[in-house]
MIKE-580725 format. One record per residue (C-alpha): residue in three letters; z, y, x. Coordinates in steps of 0.001 Angstrom, whole numbers, plus 500000, padded with zeros to 6 digits. Each point is the difference from the previous one (the first is absolute). Example, Ala and Ser with C-alpha at 12.3 -4.5 7.8 and 13.67 -1.06 7.14 Angstrom:
BEGIN
- ala|507800|495500|512300;
- ser|499340|503440|501370;
// end
This chain:
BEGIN
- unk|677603|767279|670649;
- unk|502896|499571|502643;
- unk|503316|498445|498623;
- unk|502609|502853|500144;
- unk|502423|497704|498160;
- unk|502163|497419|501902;
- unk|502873|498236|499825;
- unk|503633|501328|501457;
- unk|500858|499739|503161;
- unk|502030|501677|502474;
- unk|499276|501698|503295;
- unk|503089|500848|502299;
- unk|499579|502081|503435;
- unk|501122|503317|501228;
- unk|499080|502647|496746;
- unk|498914|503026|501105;
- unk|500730|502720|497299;
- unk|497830|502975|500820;
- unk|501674|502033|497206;
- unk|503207|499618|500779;
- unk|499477|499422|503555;
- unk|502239|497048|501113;
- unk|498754|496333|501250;
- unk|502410|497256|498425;
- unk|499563|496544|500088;
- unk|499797|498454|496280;
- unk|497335|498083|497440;
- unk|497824|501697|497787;
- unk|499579|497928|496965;
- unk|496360|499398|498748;
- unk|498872|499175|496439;
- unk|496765|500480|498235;
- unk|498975|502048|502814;
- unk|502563|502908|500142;
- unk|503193|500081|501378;
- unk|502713|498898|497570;
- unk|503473|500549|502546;
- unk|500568|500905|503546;
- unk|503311|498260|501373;
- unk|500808|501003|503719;
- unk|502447|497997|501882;
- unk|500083|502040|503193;
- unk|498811|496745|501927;
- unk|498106|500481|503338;
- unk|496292|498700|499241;
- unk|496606|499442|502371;
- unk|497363|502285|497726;
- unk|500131|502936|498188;
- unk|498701|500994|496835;
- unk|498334|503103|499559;
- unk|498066|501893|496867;
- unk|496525|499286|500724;
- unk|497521|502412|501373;
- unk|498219|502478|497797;
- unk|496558|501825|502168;
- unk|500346|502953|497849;
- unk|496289|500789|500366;
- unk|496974|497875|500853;
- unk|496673|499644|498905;
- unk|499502|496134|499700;
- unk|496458|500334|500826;
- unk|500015|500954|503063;
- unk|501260|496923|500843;
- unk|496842|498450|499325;
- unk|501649|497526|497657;
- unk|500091|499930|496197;
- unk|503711|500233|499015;
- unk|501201|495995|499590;
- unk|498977|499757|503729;
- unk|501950|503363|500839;
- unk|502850|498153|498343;
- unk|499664|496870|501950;
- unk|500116|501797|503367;
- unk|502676|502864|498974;
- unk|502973|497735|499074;
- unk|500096|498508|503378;
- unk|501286|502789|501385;
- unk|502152|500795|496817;
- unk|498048|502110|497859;
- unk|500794|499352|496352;
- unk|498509|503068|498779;
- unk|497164|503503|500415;
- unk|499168|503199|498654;
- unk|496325|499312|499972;
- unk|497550|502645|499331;
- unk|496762|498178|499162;
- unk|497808|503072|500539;
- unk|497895|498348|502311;
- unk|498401|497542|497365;
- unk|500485|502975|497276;
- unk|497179|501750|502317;
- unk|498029|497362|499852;
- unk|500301|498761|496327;
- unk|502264|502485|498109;
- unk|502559|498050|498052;
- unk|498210|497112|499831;
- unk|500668|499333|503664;
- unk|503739|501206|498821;
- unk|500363|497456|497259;
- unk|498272|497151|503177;
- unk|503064|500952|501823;
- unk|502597|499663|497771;
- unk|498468|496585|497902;
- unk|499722|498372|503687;
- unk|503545|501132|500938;
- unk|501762|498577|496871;
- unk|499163|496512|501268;
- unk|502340|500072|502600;
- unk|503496|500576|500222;
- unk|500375|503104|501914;
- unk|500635|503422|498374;
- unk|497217|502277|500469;
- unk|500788|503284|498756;
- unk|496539|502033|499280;
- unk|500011|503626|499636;
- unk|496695|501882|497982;
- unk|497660|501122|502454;
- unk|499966|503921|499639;
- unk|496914|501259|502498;
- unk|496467|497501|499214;
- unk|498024|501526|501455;
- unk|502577|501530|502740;
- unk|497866|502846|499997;
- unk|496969|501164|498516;
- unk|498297|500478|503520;
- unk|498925|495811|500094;
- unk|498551|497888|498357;
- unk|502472|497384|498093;
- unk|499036|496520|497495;
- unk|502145|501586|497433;
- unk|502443|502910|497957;
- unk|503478|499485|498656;
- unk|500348|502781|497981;
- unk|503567|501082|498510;
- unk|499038|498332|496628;
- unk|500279|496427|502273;
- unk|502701|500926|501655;
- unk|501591|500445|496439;
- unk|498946|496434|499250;
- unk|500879|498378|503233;
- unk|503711|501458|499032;
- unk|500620|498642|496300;
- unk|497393|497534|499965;
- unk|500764|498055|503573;
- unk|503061|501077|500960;
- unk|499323|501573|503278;
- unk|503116|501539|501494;
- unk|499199|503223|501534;
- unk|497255|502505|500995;
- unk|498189|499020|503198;
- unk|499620|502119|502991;
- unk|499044|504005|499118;
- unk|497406|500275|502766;
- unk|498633|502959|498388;
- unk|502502|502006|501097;
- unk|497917|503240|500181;
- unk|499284|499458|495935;
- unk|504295|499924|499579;
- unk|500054|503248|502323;
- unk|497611|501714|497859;
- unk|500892|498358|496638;
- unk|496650|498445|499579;
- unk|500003|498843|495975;
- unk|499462|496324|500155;
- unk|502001|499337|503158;
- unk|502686|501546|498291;
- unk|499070|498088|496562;
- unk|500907|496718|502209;
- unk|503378|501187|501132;
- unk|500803|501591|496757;
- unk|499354|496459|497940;
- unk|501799|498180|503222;
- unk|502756|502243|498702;
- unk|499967|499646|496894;
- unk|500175|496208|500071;
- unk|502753|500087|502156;
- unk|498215|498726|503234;
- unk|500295|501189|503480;
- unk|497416|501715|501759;
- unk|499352|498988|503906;
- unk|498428|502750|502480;
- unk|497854|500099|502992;
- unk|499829|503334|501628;
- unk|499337|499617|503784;
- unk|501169|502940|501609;
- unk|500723|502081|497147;
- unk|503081|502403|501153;
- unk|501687|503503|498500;
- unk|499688|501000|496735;
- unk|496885|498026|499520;
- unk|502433|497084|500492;
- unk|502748|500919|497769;
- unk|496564|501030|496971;
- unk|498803|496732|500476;
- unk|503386|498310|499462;
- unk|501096|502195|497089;
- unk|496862|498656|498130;
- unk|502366|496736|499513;
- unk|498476|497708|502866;
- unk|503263|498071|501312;
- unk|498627|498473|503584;
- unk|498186|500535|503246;
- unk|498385|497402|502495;
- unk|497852|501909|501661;
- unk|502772|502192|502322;
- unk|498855|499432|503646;
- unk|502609|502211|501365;
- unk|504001|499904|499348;
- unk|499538|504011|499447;
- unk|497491|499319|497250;
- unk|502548|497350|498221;
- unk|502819|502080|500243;
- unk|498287|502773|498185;
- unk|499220|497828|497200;
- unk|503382|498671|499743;
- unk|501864|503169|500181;
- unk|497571|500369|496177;
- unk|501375|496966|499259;
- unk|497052|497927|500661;
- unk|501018|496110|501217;
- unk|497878|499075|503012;
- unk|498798|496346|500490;
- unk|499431|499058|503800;
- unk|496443|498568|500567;
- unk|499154|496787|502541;
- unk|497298|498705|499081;
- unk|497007|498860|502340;
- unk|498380|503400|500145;
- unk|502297|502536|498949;
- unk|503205|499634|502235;
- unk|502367|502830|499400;
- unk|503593|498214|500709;
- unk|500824|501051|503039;
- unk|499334|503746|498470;
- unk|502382|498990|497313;
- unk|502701|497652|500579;
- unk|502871|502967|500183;
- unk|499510|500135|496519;
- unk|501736|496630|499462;
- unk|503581|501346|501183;
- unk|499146|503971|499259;
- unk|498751|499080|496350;
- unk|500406|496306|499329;
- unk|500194|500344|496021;
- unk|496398|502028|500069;
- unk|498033|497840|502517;
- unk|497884|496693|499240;
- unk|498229|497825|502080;
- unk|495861|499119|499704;
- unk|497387|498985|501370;
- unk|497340|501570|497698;
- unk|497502|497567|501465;
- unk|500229|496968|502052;
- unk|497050|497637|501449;
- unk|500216|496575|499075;
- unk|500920|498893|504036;
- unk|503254|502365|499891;
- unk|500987|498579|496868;
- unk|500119|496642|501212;
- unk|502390|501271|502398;
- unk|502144|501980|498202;
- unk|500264|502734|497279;
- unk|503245|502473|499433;
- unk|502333|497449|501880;
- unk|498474|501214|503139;
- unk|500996|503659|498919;
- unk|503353|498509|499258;
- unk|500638|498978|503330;
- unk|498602|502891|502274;
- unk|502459|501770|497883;
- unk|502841|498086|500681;
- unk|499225|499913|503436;
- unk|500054|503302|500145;
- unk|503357|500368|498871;
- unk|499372|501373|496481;
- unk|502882|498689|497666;
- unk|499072|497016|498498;
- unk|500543|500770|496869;
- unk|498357|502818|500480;
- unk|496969|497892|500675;
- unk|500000|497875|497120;
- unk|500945|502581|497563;
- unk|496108|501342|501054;
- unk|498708|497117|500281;
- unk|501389|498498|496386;
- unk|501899|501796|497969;
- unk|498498|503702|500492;
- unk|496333|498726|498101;
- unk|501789|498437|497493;
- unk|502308|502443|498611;
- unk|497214|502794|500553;
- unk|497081|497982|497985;
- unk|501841|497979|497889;
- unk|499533|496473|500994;
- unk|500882|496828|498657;
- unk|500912|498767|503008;
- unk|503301|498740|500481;
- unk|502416|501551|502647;
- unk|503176|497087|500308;
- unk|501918|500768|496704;
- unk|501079|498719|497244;
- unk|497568|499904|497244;
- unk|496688|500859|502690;
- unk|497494|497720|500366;
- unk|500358|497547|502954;
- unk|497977|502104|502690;
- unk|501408|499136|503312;
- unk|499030|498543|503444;
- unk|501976|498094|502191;
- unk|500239|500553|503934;
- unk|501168|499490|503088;
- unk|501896|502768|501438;
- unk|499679|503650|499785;
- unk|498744|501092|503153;
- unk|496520|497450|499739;
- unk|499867|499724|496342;
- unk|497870|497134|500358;
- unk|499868|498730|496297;
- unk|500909|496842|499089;
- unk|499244|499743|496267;
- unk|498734|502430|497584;
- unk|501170|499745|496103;
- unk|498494|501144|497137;
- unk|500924|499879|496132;
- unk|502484|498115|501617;
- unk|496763|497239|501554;
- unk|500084|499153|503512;
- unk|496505|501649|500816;
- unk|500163|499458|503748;
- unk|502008|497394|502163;
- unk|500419|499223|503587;
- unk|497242|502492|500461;
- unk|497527|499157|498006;
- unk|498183|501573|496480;
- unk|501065|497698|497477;
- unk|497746|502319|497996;
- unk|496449|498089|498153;
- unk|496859|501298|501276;
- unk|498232|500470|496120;
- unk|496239|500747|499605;
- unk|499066|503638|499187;
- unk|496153|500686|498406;
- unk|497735|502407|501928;
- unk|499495|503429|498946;
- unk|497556|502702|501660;
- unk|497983|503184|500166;
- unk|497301|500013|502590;
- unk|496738|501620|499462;
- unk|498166|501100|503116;
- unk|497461|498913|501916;
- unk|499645|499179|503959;
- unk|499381|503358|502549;
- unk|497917|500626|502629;
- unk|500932|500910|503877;
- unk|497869|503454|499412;
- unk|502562|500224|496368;
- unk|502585|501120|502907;
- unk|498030|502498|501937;
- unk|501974|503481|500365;
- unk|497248|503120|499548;
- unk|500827|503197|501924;
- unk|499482|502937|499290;
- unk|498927|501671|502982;
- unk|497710|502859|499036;
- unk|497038|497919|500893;
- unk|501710|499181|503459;
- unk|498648|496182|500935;
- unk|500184|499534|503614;
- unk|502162|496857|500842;
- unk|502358|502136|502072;
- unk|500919|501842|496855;
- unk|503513|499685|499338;
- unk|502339|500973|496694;
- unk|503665|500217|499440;
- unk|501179|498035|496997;
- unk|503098|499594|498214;
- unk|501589|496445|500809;
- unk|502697|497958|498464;
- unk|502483|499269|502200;
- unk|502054|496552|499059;
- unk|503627|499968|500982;
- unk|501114|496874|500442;
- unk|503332|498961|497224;
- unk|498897|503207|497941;
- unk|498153|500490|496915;
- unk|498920|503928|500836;
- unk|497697|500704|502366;
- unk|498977|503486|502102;
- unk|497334|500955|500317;
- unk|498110|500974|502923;
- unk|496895|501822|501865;
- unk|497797|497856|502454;
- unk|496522|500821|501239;
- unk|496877|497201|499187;
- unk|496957|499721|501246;
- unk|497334|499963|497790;
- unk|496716|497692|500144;
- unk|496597|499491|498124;
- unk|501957|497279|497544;
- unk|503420|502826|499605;
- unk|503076|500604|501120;
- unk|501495|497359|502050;
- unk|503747|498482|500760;
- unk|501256|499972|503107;
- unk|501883|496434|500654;
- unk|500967|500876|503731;
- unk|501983|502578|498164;
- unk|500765|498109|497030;
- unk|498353|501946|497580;
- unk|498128|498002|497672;
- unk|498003|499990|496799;
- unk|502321|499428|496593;
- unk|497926|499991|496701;
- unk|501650|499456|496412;
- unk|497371|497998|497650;
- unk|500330|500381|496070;
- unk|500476|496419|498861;
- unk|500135|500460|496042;
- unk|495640|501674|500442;
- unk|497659|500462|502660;
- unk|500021|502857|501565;
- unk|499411|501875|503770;
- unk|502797|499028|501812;
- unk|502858|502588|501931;
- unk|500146|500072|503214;
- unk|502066|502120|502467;
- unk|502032|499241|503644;
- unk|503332|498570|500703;
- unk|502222|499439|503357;
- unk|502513|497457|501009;
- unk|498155|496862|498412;
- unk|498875|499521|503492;
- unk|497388|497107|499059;
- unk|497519|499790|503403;
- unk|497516|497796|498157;
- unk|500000|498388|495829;
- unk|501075|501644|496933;
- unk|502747|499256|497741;
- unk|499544|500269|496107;
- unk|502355|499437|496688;
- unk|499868|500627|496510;
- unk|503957|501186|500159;
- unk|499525|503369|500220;
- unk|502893|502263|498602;
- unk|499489|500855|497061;
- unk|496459|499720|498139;
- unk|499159|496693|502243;
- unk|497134|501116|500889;
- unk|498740|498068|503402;
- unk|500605|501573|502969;
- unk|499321|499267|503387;
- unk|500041|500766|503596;
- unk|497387|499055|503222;
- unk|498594|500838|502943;
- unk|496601|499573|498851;
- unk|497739|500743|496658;
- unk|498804|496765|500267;
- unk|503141|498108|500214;
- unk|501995|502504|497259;
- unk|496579|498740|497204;
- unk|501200|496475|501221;
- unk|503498|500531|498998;
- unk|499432|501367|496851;
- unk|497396|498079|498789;
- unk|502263|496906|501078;
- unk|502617|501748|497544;
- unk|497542|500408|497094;
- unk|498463|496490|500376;
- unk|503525|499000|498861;
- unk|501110|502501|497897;
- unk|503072|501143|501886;
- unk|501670|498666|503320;
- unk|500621|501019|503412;
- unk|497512|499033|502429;
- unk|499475|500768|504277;
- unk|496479|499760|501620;
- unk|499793|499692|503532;
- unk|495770|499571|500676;
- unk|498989|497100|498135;
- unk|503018|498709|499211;
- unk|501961|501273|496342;
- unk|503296|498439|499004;
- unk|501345|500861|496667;
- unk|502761|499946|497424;
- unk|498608|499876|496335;
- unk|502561|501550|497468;
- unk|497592|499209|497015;
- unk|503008|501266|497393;
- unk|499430|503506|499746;
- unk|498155|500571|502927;
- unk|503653|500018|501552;
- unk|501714|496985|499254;
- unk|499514|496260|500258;
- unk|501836|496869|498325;
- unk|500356|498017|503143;
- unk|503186|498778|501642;
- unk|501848|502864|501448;
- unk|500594|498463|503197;
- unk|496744|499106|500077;
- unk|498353|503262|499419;
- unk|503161|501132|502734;
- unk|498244|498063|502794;
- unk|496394|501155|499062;
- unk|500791|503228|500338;
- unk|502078|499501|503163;
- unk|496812|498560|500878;
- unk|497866|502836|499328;
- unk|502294|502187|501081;
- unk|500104|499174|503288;
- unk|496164|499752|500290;
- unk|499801|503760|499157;
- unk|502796|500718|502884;
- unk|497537|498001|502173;
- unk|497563|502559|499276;
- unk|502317|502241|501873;
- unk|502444|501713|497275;
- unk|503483|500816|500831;
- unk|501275|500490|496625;
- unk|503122|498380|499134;
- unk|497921|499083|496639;
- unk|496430|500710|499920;
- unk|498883|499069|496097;
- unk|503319|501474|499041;
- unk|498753|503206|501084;
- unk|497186|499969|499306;
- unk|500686|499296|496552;
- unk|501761|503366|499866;
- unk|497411|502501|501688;
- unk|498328|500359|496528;
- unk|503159|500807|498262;
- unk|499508|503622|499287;
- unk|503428|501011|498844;
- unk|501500|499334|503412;
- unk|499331|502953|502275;
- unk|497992|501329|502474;
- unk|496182|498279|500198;
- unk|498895|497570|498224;
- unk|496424|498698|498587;
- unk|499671|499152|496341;
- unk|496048|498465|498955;
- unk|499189|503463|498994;
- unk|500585|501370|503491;
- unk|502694|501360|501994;
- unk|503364|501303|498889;
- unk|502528|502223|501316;
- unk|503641|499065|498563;
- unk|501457|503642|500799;
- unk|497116|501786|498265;
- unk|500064|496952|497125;
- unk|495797|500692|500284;
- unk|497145|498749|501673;
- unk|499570|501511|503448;
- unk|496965|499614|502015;
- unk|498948|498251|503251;
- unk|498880|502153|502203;
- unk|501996|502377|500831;
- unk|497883|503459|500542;
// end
């Protein structure tokens, strides 16, 4: 267990107080890890010291990194504190995986804040490793102490009441907890019936409209950069239009961004901007804490000693990060113990065929090569979770429907990892691999593997490179397959962060080699099987259509 108890000692520099707004120079007084006094003396000092940053919603696995080695990484760039919705492993191992997170988290001092996942399975349309029903989320509450209800994805069971999604939000209630949304798109009355079921936040808004009709029900709207989803510039009016109902988060953040920085880069492009900056740090700090809760300290007497240290306020570069009133980071560096954390899985299929990812037409007997269909195709935007989707003519041959890579339109196929089973396939556009495949085991939210190529061949060697480890990202280019194993959870691995940061930088780049323009390939990836985000998307029982919440099919006749 960390030490969260040290001896008293002061720290003097410029105090920023975000709730009353003014910068003074003074000393706050530590002892036994809170702050006992604040004396200001109106001197002129070098640093400044600031609350410490709160992301006010991120799913530690998608990092890639059990939570002590999110820790390490996060305080560097002043951190002290999430919102962490641990749905990901919830999907994979109900509250087992739950209980994983918050047992390996306790060993380090950082606060993690974990809400009860509300949606495993997201939907009912995939195929998922486990259920929390509303009994555990009951249990997770009194019995754990989880602090809020995790994203509502399910926001077409709030619209029409469904019983148990409402059974989750009425116990959430009950107990006193807040309930986060997620309701991409969702605008009008729909908007203001999906609030008035008691969810608090949104953040999924993609458009500035879409946030401002949530707010105007009251809703507080949490900017997203993360290393998919990338809604800020959308956004950022909200910090001087709305400061006191905005947060910032990443929501998910690959284990290469996060060893360059975390809400302190949000921090700054705000400044820069020109937003206030108190403003800024009242989203970035002090809006997650008052709205969940949190123990975390915000530079008065009597809080906890949560604080970072830095250099100016224009570069916010920080200098050291304090926590419990412990110097977790200094001169730069994690100060933070890297602790051992026990593997935990649930893998059970076996390896595919090239002929598993054949696509049959349907052509009234048609067979000629020269027949051609139209399909229904994903298309990827690049920085967005939704998708459109779109019509494109394929030619058809004696072994099925083919992709098209001179106009990057390729094969995408979902494979249930948790039994063996036929695998989905359907198209996509914008991946823009010429040759290889690309495959992971993160894929939003059942974790089912899911992968892209340009061949049948190369997508069976990408996911059988996947299943020989039980979860990882991997690239295949011919011969040659490079992967990442995340053997905890299929989605996860206890490695050195910044070690795991530079394998996937490694394997990241190899899949832009194969030709793919996206900003973050394996982050997007991860999200083109997450049904609740509209339009298209594939699930491993086929494909999906987000506006018609139903399966839709390929071919479009």
């Amino acid at each position: 267990m960390p030490n969260t108890t040290v001896k008293s000692f002061p720290l003097s520099g410029m105090i920023v107080n975000v709730l009353e707004r003014t910068i003074r120079g003074g000393t706050l007084h530590v002892h036994n890890g809170k702050i006992s006094a604040i004396d200001y003396d109106d001197k002129n000092y070098d640093t400044f010291l600031l609350p410490g940053y709160v992301d006010a919603h991120v799913h530690v696995e998608s990092s890639m990194l059990v939570p002590s080695e999110f820790a390490r990484m996060a305080v560097v760039h002043g951190t002290v504190g999430t919102v962490s919705d641990p749905h990901e492993i919830a999907n994979v191992l109900g509250i087992a995986g739950v209980r994983y997170m918050i047992d390996n988290a306790k060993r380090v001092n950082f606060k993690f804040n974990f809400g009860a996942p509300s949606c495993v399975p997201a939907t009912t349309f995939e195929t998922a490793g486990a259920v929390v029903t509303a009994a555990d989320i009951r249990e997770l509450f009194e019995k754990d102490g989880l602090k809020y209800l995790s994203e509502m994805m399910n926001f077409p069971g709030v619209l029409f009441r469904d019983e148990m999604v409402m059974e989750k939000i009425r116990i959430a209630h009950e107990l006193g907890r807040p309930v986060d949304g997620h309701a991409p798109g969702l605008r009008g009355t729909d908007a203001e019936k999906y609030i008035s079921a008691g969810i608090s936040t949104d953040h999924e808004c993609f458009t500035l409209e879409e946030a401002l009709d949530k707010v105007k029900h009251g809703m507080k709207i949490l900017i997203r950069e993360g290393s998919a989803a990338k809604n800020y510039e959308a956004l950022h009016s909200l910090i001087s239009s709305h400061p006191a109902l905005t947060m910032f988060c990443s929501d998910d953040k690959h284990p290469n961004d996060l060893a360059v920085s975390h809400i302190d880069e949000t921090v700054r492009r705000s400044v820069a901007k020109g937003h206030d900056v108190m403003n800024v740090l009242q989203c970035a700090s002090v809006n997650p804490v008052v709205h969940y809760g949190l123990e975390i300290g915000l530079l008065r007497v009597g809080d906890a000693a949560d604080c970072i240290e830095v250099n100016n306020l224009r570069e916010f570069k920080t200098l050291r990060t304090f926590i419990n009133g412990e110097c977790v980071v200094q001169n730069g560096q994690s100060r933070i113990e890297r602790v051992t954390a026990p593997l935990l899985n649930n893998f059970h299929c076996s390896p595919k065929q090239a002929s598993d990812f054949h696509v049959e037409a349907n052509l009234g007997g048609l067979s000629s090569n020269r027949a051609s269909v139209t399909v229904r195709v994903i298309e990827a935007l690049d920085g967005q979770l939704i998708t459109k989707e779109i019509h494109e003519v394929l030619q058809v041959e004696s072994d099925g429907i083919q992709g098209d890579t001179e106009r990057d339109i390729l094969k995408m196929t979902v494979v249930n990892r948790y039994n063996n089973a036929q695998p989905a396939v359907c198209f996509i556009k914008n991946f823009g691999l010429t040759r290889g495949a690309i495959a992971s085991c993160v894929g939003h939210d059942s974790h089912n593997i899911i992968a892209v190529g340009a061949s049948d061949e190369e997508l069976a060697k990408a996911v059988n490179a996947i299943i020989a480890s039980e979860g990882g990202i991997c690239v295949v280019d011919g011969d040659s397959t490079d992967i990442l194993p995340l053997p905890v959870a299929g989605i996860m691995t206890n490695d050195d962060g910044y070690a795991v940061g530079e394998a996937y930088s490694r394997i990241d780049a190899k899949a832009k080699a194969l030709g793919s323009k996206l900003h973050a390939p394996f982050m997007t990836l991860s999200f083109m099987a997450l049904l609740v985000i509209p339009d298209l998307k594939l699930s491993d029982k086929g494909l999906f259509s987000g506006n018609k919440f139903a399966f839709t099919p390929l071919v479009v006749t």
